[in-house]
N, C-alpha and C positions, 0 to 999 in steps of 0.2 A: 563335886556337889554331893550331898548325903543322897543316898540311894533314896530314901525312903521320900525326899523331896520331889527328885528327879521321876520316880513311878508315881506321885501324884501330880505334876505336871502333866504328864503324859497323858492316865489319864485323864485327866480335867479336859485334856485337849481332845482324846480319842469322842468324850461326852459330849465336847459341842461338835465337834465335826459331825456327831450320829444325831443331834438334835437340828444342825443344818440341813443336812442330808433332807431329812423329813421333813422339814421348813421348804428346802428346795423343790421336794417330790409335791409337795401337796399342792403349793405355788402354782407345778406346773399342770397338776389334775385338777387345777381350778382355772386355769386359765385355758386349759383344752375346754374343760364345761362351759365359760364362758364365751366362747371363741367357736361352738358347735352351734350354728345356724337352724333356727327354724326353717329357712326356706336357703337352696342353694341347689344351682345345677350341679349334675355329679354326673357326668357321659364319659362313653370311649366310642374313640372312632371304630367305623366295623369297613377295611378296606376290603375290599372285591376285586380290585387290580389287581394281575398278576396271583388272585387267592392267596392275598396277606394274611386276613382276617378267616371271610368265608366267603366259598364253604371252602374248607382246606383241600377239598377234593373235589372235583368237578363233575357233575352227577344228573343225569335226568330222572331220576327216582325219586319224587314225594317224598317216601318216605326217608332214605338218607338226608335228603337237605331240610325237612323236619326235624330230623334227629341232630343235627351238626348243630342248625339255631337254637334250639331247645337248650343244648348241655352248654353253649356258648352263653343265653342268658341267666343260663342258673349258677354258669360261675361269676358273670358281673352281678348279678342281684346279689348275691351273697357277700359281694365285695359291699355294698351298700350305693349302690349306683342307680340312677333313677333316666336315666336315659341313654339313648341308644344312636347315633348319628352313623347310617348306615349307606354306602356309595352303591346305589339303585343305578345311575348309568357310567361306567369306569370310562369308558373309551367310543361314544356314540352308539354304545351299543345298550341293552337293559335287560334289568331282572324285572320285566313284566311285560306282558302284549302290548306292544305301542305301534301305533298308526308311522312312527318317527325314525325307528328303530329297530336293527334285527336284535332276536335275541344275543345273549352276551353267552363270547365264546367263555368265560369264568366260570358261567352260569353250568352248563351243560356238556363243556367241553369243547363245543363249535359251534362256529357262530351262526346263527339263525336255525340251534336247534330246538324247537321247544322243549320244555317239557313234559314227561308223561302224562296220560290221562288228564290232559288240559290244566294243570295243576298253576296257579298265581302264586309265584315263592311273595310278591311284594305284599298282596293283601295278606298273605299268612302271616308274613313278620310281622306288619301292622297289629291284628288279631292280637299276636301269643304276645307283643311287646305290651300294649294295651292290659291285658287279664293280668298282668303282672303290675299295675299300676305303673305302668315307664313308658318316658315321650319316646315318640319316633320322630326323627329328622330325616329325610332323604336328602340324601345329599348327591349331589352332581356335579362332576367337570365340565362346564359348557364348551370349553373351546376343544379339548382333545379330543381327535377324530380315529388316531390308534396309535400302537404304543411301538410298533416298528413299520416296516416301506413296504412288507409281505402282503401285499395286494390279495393274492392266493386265498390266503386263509379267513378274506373278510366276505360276509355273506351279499348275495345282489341288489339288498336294498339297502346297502351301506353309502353313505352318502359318496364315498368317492366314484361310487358306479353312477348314481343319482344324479349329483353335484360336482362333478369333480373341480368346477369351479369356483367351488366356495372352500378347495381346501390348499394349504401352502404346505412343503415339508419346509424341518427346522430339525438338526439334530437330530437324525435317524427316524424322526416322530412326523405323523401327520397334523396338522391343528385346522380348525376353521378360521378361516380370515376374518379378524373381527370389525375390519372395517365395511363390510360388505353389509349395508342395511338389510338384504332378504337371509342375511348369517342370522341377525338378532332376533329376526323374526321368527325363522325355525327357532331358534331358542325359549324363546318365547313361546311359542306353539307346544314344546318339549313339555315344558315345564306348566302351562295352563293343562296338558293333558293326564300329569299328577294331582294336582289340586282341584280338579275337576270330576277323578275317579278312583279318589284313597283320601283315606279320613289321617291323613299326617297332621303333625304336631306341627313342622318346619318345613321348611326348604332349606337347603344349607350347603353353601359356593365356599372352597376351598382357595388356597393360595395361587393356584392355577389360572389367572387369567392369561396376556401374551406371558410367554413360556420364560424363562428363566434365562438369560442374555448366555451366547457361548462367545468367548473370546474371540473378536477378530471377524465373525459371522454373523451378517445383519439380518435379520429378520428382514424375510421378502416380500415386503409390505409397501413396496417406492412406487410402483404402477397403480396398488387400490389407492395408494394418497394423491396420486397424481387425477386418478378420476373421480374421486369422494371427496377431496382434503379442503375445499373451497368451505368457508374462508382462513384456514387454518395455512400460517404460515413455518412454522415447526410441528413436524411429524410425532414429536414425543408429545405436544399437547395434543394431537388431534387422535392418538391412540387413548391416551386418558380421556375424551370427549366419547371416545367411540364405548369403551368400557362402561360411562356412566351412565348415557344412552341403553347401554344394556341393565344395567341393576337399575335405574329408573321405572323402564318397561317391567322388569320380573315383579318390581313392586307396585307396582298397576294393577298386572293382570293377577296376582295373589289375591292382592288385597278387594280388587272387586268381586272375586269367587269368594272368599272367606275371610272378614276380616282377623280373624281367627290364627291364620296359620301364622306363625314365627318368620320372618325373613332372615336370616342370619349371614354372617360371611368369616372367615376364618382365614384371615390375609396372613403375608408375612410380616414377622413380631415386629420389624423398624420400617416404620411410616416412610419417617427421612432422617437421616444424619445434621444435626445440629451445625457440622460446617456449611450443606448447602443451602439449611433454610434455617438460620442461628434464633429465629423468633418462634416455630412453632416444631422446629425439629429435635429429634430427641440427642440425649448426652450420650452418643453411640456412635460406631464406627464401624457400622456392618458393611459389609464386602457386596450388599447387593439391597434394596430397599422396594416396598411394594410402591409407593411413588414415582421413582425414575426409572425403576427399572424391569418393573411387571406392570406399567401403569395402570395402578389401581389405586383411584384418590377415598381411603375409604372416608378419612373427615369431610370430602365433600359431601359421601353419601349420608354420614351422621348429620350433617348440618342440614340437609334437604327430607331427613327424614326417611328417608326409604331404605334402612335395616331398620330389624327390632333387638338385633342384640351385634354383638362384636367379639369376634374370639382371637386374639391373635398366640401366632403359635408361636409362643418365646419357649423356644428352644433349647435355651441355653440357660447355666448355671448362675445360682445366686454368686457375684461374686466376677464372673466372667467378663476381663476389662472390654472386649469390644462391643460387648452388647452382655449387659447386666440385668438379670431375672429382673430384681428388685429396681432398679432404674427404671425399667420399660412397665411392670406393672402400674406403679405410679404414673407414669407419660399418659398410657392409654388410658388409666383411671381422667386422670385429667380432662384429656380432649372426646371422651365417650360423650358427654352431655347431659342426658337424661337416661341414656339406655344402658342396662348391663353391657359388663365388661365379664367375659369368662375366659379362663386362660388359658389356653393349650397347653400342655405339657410332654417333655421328652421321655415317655416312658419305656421308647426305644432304645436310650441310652444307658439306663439303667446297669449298671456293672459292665457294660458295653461300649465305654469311648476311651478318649489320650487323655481327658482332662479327668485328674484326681477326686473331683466333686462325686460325677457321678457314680465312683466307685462308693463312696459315703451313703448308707440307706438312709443315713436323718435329710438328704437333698429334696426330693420332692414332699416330704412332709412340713417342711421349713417353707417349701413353696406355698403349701396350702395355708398354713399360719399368716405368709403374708398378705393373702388375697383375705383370709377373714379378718384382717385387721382394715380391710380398705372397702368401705362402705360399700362403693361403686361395682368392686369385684365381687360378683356375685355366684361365683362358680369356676368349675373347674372341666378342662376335658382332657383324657388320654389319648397318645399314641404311640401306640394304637392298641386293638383288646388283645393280639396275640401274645406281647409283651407284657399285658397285666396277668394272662391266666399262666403264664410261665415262671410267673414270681419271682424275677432278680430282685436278688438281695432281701427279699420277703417283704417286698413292696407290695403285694398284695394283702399279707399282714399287715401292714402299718395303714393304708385303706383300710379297712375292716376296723380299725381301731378309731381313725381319724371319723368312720362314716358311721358307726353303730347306733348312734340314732336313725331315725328315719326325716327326712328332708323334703318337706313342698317344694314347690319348683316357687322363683320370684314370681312379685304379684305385676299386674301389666296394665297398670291405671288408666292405659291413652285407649283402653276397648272400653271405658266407660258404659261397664254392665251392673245392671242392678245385682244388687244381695239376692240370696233364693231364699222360698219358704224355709222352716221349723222343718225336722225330720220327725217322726213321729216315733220313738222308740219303744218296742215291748220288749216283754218280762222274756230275760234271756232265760234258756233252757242249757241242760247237760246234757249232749250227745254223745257218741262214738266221737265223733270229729274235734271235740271238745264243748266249750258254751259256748250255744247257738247266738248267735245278735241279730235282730231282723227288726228290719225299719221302713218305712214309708218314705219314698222321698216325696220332697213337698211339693215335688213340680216336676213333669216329664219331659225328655228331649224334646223339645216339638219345635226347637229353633235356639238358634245361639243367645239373644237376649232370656231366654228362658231354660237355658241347659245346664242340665249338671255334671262337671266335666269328671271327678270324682269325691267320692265322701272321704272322710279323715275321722276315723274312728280311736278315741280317746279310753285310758283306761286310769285309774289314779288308786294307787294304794290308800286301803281303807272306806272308812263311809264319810267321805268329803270331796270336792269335785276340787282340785288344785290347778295350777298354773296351764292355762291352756297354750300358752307363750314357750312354754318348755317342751322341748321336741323327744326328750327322754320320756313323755308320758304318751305320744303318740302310739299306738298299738298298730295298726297297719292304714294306709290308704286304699281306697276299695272302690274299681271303677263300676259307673252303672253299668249292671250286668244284662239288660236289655231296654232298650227301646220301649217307652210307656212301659215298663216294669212297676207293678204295682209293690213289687217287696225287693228289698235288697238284704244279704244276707252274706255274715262273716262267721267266723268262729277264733274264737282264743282257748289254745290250748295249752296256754302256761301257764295256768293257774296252778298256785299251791293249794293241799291241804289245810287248812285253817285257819286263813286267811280272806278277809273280807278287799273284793275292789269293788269300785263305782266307772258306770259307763258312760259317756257322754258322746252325739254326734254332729259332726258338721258336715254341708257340705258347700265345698267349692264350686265356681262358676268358671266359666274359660277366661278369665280374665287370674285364674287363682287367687281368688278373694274368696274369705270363710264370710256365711251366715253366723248367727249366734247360735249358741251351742241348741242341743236339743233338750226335752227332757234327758231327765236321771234315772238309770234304773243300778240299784247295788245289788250283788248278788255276797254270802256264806259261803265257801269252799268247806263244807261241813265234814264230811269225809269223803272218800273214794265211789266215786260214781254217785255221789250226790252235791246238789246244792240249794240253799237256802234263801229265801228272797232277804235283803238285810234293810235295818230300815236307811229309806231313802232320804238322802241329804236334803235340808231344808234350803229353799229357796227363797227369796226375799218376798214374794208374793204371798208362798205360805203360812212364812212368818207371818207378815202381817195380817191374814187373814186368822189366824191364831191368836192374835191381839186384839183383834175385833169381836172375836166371839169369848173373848176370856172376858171383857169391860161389859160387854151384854149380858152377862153372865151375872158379874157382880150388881149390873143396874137393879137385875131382878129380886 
């Protein structure tokens, strides 16, 4: 072949491959923009068993387990993470004063010691979680009563001292007998005594209902079936009865405290296996199922209504034949209903397992592409935060990339709450802290039909108010900073020198529904420690009052 044919083949070919390339790059930086959600949960689990999560160290000091929470959300905020699903009681025990409960040995070191100078670790995480604009969930194990048989080490108003017969061992582990109706009821008590005395986002029930089946070893539960079980003639449906009977109750006594708080559950990812129930079971082959074998019917619970969202924790890899990411996200997308579907994620796994996937960083970013491709899926949670601030495989950078916009939480139609007033905005100033924004909101907390859960403060290059649907124009979420607060007040410190934006605000209700925006105010970045009012974008209103007085004008 002549040379000279053969070097322009090559390149001709080297120029489409670099003109693909760019075809292919842009494809997919548009289809990441496209696929970045205005509103979507973004949590990690914060585990406190065994001090997974936190505190890493176990502390009666204020101030260190201040200091642990603090640098713990300011590494997930900065991942772009907007909530916080945090284990308040690990093992019957708690990170708070409860009528219920000694303190948690996690907590302090040992069990029923408080801590110092009367200190509330729970209302403080609420607080600092809150000021950061991010939900809180508490989350709780109902049935585990402790995590080894060492009697010793648990404090005298542990319920085994209390109750000891309301507890079974299983597998070196205590649990509450869940058939035992005055079991449910503490339960119940447990949990009316959080929603009763913490301004929480959620409540939120893990995988853990009966325990996780051991080979050959029956859960010792034939005696309460033999005195409770009437009229149930199989013991595995009268455990799943006993189960419902509980998330029934929890969503009772929630929902008559606050219709407010979130009920969530966070089951294991395979319902049931398609061989035993080939009409609603999934195309999966998992070795253990939250239906037979932790009896937890959570479709019943969807069907009856008593969660508000569903997180199952699929665990495993896109791809992985016994149970397949993408299989099960679709399954649960399916059988959710009405209500979000958020996915757990193994981000424990991350460069950490036998199977080659997880060794791949594009794994869980490929997950998150799938759930925003499925309307239903509306969010994402990790496990757990230790694993995210550790960054295998610089999964915490591809977060950060996935999450850089800022993200509402989904809207919750079934609280059927009114819109709130207008915000009333004034003429931002230049401070130290950068341009001040301070606004009126148009209604004060004085009750849930009338609260505002936080504002969504908008900023849009130039002097034109652009897409309020686009969450790249979002500037920060900004909760109300007190009770009948007559001002609310942010600052944006990114402004360029000469450079004109425009501000606009909303504010949400607890249901996360926006009012219409507010006024406009545009500011000039004229130079360094100044700015310029610039003129304010015309409104249709305006306009046409401009039109009116321009026709009057000419009648004269």
């Amino acid at each position: 072949m002549n040379t000279f044919h053969f070097k322009s083949i090559v390149g001709l070919c080297a120029l489409l491959c670099f003109f693909a390339t760019l075809s292919l790059n842009a494809q997919t930086v548009a289809y990441q923009r496209l696929q970045a959600p205005k509103r979507e949960l973004r949590a990690a689990w914060v585990a406190t068993v065994l001090n997974i999560d936190y505190p890493q160290k176990p502390s009666a000091n204020p101030i260190a387990l201040k200091e642990q929470y603090r640098n713990l959300l300011d590494q997930l905020e900065a991942m772009g993470l907007n909530a916080v699903i945090v284990q308040v009681r690990p093992a019957a025990d708690a990170f708070y004063p409860s009528a219920y409960a000694p303190w948690s040995t996690y907590l302090t070191g040992r069990q029923g010691a408080a801590p110092q100078d009367d200190f509330d670790p729970l209302a403080f995480m609420i607080e600092e979680t809150h000021r950061r604009s991010m939900e809180f969930h508490a989350w709780i194990n109902p049935y585990r009563a402790s995590m080894n048989m060492d009697t010793a080490s648990l404090f005298l108003t542990h319920p085994v001292f209390q109750h000891p017969d309301w507890l079974v061992a299983y597998g070196g582990k205590m649990y509450f007998n869940p058939g035992i109706p005055a079991v449910r009821q503490h339960l119940v008590d447990v949990v009316g005594e959080l929603v009763d005395n913490y301004p929480i986002d959620g409540i939120h029930i893990d995988d853990y209902f009966y325990p996780y089946p051991i080979k050959d070893i029956p859960f010792p539960d034939e005696g309460t079936f033999k005195f409770y079980g009437q009229p149930f003639k199989d013991i595995n449906a009268w455990r799943r009865n006993n189960t419902d009977q509980l998330v029934g109750d929890l969503h009772e006594r929630i929902k008559t405290t606050n219709p407010a708080i979130q009920f969530g559950v966070s089951p294991f990812g395979v319902w049931r296996n398609k061989s035993l129930d080939p009409v609603r079971g999934s195309d999966t082959q998992a070795g253990a199922t939250s239906y037979d074998d932790l009896h937890a019917d959570v479709l019943n619970w969807i069907a009856k209504g008593w969660i508000d969202y569903v997180m199952p924790q699929l665990y495993w890899n896109i791809g992985f034949a016994p149970a397949d990411y993408q299989t099960l996200v679709q399954w649960w997308s399916q059988n959710a209903r009405s209500i979000p579907v958020y996915t757990g994620h193994a981000a424990y796994k991350v460069g950490n397992n036998k199977e080659l996937a997880w060794n791949d960083p594009g794994e869980i970013p490929r997950q998150i592409q799938l759930n925003r491709r499925n309307f239903q899926t509306q969010g994402s949670a990790y496990f757990s935060a230790k694993s995210l601030q550790s960054n295998p495989l610089r999964l915490r950078d591809s977060l950060q990339a996935y999450y850089q916009t800022k993200a509402l939480w989904p809207e919750r139609p079934e609280l059927e709450l009114p819109k709130l007033p207008l915000a009333d905005l004034r003429r931002p100033k230049l401070q130290e802290a950068g341009v001040r924004l301070r606004w009126k909101p148009g209604t004060t907390a004085a009750g849930l039909r009338t609260a505002t859960h936080y504002f969504v403060v908008y900023r849009f290059a130039g002097n034109e108010v652009g897409d309020l649907e686009n969450p790249a124009n979002i500037l920060q979420l900004t909760p109300l900073q007190a009770e009948n607060s007559r001002w609310v007040t942010c600052y944006d410190n990114t402004t360029q020198v000469g450079q004109t934006y425009t501000y606009v605000v909303t504010a949400a209700n607890r249901a996360n529904v926006e009012n219409k925006a507010s006024n406009t105010r545009a500011i000039f970045h004229k130079k360094v420690g100044r700015i310029t009012r610039a003129k304010a974008p015309k409104t249709g209103r305006q306009r046409k009052e401009r039109t009116r007085v321009r026709r009057r004008d000419l009648q004269r």
